[in-house]
C-alpha atoms as a printed R data frame, in Angstrom:
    type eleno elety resid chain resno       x       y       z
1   ATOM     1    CA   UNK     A     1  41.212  44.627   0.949
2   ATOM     2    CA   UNK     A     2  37.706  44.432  -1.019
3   ATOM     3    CA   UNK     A     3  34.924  46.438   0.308
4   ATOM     4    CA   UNK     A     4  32.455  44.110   0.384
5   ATOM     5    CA   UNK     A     5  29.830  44.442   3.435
6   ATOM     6    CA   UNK     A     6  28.878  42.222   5.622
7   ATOM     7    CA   UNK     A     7  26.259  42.273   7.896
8   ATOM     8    CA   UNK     A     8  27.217  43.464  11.166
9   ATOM     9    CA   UNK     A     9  25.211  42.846  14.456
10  ATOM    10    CA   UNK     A    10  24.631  45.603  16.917
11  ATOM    11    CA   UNK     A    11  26.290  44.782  20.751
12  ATOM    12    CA   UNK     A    12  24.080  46.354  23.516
13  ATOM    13    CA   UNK     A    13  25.943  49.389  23.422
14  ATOM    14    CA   UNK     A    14  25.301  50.333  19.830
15  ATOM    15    CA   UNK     A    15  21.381  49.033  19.756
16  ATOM    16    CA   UNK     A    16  21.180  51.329  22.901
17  ATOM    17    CA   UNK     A    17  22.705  54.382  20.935
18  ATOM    18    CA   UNK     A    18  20.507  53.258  17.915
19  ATOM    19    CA   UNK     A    19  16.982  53.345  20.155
20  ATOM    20    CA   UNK     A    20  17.949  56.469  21.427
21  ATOM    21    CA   UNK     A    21  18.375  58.337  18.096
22  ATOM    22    CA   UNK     A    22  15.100  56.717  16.828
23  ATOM    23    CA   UNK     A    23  13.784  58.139  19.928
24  ATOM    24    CA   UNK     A    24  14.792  61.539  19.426
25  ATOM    25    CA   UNK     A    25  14.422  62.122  15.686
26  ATOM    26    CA   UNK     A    26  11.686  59.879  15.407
27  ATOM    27    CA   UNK     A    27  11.004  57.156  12.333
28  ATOM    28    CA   UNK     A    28  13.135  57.281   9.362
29  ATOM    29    CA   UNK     A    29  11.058  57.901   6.007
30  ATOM    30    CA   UNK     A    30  11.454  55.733   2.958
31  ATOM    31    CA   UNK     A    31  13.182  57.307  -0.365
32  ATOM    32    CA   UNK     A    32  10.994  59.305  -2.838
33  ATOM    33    CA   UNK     A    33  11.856  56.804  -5.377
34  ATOM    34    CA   UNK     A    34  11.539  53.469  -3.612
35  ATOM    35    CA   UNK     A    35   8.227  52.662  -5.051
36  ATOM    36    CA   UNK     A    36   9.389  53.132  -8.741
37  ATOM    37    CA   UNK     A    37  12.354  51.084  -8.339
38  ATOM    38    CA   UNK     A    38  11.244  48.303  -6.547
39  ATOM    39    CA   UNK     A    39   8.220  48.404 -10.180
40  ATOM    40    CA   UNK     A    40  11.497  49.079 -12.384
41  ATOM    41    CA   UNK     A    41  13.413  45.756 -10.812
42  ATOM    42    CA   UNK     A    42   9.782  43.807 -11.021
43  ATOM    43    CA   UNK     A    43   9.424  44.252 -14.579
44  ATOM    44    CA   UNK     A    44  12.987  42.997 -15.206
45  ATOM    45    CA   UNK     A    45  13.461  39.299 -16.699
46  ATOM    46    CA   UNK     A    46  15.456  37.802 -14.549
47  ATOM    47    CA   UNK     A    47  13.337  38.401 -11.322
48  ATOM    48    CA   UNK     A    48   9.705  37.663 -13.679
49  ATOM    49    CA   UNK     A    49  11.729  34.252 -14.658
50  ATOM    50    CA   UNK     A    50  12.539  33.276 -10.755
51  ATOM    51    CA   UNK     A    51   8.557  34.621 -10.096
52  ATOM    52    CA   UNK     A    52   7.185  32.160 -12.758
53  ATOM    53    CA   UNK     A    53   9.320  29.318 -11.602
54  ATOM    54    CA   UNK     A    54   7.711  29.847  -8.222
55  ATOM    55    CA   UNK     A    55   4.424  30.056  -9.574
56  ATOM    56    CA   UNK     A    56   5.173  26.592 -11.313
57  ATOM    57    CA   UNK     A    57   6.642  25.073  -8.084
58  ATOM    58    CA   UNK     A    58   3.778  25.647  -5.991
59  ATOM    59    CA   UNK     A    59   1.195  24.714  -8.888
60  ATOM    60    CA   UNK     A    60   2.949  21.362  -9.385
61  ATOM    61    CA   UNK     A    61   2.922  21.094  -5.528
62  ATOM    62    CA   UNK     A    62  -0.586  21.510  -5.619
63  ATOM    63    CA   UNK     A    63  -1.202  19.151  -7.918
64  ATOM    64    CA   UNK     A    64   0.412  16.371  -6.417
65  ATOM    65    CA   UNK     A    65  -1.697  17.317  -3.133
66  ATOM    66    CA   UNK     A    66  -4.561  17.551  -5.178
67  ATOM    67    CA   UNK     A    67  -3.488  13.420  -6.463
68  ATOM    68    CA   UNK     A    68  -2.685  12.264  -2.349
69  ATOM    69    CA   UNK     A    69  -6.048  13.213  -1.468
70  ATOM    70    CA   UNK     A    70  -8.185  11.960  -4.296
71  ATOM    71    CA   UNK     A    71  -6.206   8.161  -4.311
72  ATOM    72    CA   UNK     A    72  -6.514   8.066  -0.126
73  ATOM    73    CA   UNK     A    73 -10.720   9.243  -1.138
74  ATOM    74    CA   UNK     A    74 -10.919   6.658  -3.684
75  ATOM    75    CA   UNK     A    75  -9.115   3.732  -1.191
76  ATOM    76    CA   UNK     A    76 -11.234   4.731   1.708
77  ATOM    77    CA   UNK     A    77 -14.061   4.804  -0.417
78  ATOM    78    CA   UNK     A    78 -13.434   1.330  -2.351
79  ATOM    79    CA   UNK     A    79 -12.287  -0.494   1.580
80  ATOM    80    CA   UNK     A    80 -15.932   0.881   2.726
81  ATOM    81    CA   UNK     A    81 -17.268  -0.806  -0.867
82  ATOM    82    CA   UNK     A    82 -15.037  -3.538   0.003
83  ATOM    83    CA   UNK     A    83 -16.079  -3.953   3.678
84  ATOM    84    CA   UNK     A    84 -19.020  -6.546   3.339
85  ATOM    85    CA   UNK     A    85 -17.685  -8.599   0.551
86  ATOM    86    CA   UNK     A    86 -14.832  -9.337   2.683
87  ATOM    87    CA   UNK     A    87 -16.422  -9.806   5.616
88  ATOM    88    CA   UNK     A    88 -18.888 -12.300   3.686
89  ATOM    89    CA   UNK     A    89 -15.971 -14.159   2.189
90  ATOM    90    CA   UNK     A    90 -14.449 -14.291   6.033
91  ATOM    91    CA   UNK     A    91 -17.824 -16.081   7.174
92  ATOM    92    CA   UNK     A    92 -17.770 -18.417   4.007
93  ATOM    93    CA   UNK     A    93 -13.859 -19.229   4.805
94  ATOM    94    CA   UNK     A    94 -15.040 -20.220   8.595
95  ATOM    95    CA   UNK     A    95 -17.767 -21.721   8.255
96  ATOM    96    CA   UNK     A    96 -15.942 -24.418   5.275
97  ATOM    97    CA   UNK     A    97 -13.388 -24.887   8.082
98  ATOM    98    CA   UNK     A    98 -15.587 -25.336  10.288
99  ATOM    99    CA   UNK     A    99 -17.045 -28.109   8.121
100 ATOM   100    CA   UNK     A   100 -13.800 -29.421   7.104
101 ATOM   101    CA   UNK     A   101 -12.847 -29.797  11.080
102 ATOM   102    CA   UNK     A   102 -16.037 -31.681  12.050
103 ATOM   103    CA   UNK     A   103 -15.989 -33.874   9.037
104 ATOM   104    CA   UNK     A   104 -12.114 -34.969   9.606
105 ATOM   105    CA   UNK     A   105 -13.282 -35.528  13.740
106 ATOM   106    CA   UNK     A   106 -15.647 -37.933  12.457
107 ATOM   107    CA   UNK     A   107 -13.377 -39.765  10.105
108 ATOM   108    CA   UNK     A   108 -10.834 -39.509  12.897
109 ATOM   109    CA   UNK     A   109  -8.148 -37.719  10.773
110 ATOM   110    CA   UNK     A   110  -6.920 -34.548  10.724
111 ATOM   111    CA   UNK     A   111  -5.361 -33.326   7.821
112 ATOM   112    CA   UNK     A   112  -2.613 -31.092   8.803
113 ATOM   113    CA   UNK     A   113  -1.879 -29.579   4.456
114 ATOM   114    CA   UNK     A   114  -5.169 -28.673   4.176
115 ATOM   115    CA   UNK     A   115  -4.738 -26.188   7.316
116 ATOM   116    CA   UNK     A   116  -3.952 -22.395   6.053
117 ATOM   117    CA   UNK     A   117  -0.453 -21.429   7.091
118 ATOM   118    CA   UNK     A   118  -1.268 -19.063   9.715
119 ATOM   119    CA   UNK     A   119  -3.675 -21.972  11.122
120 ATOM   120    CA   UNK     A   120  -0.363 -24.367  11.359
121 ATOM   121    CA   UNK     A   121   1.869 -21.512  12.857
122 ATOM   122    CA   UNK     A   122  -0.562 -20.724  15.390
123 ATOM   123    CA   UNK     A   123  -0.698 -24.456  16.628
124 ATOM   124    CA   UNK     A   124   2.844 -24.787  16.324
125 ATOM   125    CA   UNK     A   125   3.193 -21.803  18.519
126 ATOM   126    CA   UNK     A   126   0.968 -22.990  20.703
127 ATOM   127    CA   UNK     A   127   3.109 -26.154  21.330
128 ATOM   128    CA   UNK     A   128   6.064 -24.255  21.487
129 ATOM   129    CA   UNK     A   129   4.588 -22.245  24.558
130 ATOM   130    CA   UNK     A   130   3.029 -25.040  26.574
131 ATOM   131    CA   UNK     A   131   6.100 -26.730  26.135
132 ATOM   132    CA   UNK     A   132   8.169 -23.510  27.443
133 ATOM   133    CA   UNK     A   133   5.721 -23.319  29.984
134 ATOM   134    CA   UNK     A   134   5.674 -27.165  31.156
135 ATOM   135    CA   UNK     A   135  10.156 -26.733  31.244
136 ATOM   136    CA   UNK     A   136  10.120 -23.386  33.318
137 ATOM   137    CA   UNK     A   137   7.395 -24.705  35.955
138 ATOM   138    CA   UNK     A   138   8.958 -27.904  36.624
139 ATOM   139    CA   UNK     A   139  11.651 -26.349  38.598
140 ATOM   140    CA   UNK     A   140   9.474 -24.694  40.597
141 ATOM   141    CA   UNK     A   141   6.890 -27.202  41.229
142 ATOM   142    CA   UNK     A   142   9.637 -29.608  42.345
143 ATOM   143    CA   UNK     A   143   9.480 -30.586  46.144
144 ATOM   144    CA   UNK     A   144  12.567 -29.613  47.832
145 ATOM   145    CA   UNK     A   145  13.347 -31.039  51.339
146 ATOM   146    CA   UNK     A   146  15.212 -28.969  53.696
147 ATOM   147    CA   UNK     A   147  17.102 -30.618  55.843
148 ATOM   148    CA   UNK     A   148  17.216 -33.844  54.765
């Protein structure tokens, strides 16, 4: 059987037995040498290698925080640039469909390619729901006779 220790948890009896002897002898003082060989194990590679690795971690962590904040700065900053070209370009759009429209009522054609594609979906959609609409009413609006 190895004698390898494990850590153990106290039941209430014990951790009652332990707060009474911390009670009556009072707190336990640390080791005279503690200090100088916790500086002894510090000064050891292996734990300054572990130390720098963390040190690199969290720098290269920072960094990339650093990079997420500046690109959402610089697209918040550009869509605020941004904001009245595209709102200018909007108007321009409308108001040439808004042209094209009156100019095909007077010819008396409407030229359904020339329509944008969210235009022609919306229309179709349209249909499509007047047309649900017109089939689930006419049950309802039916006149029934009782008692014919």
């Amino acid at each position: 059987m190895d004698n390898t220790e494990y850590p153990t948890y106290l039941n209430e009896y014990q951790a009652e037995r332990l707060a009474d002897l911390v009670e009556s002898k009072g707190l336990m003082t640390a080791p005279a040498n503690l200090k100088s060989a916790i500086l002894e194990r510090s000064r050891q590679t292996d734990v300054q290698m572990i130390a720098g690795a963390n040190r690199l971690g969290r720098q290269a962590e920072l960094l990339f925080y650093g990079l997420k904040v500046g690109a959402a700065v610089v697209c918040s900053i550009s869509l605020i640039l941004a904001a009245p070209l595209i709102r200018q370009t909007q108007m321009e759009h409308q108001s040439e469909r808004q042209n094209r429209q009156s100019s095909d009522l007077q010819n008396g054609r409407q030229d359904e390619a020339r329509l944008p594609l969210h235009d022609r979906f919306h229309r179709s959609l349209m249909e499509f729901s007047e047309r649900a609409g017109a089939f689930i009413s006419e049950p309802i609006d039916m006149e029934v006779f009782f008692n014919d």
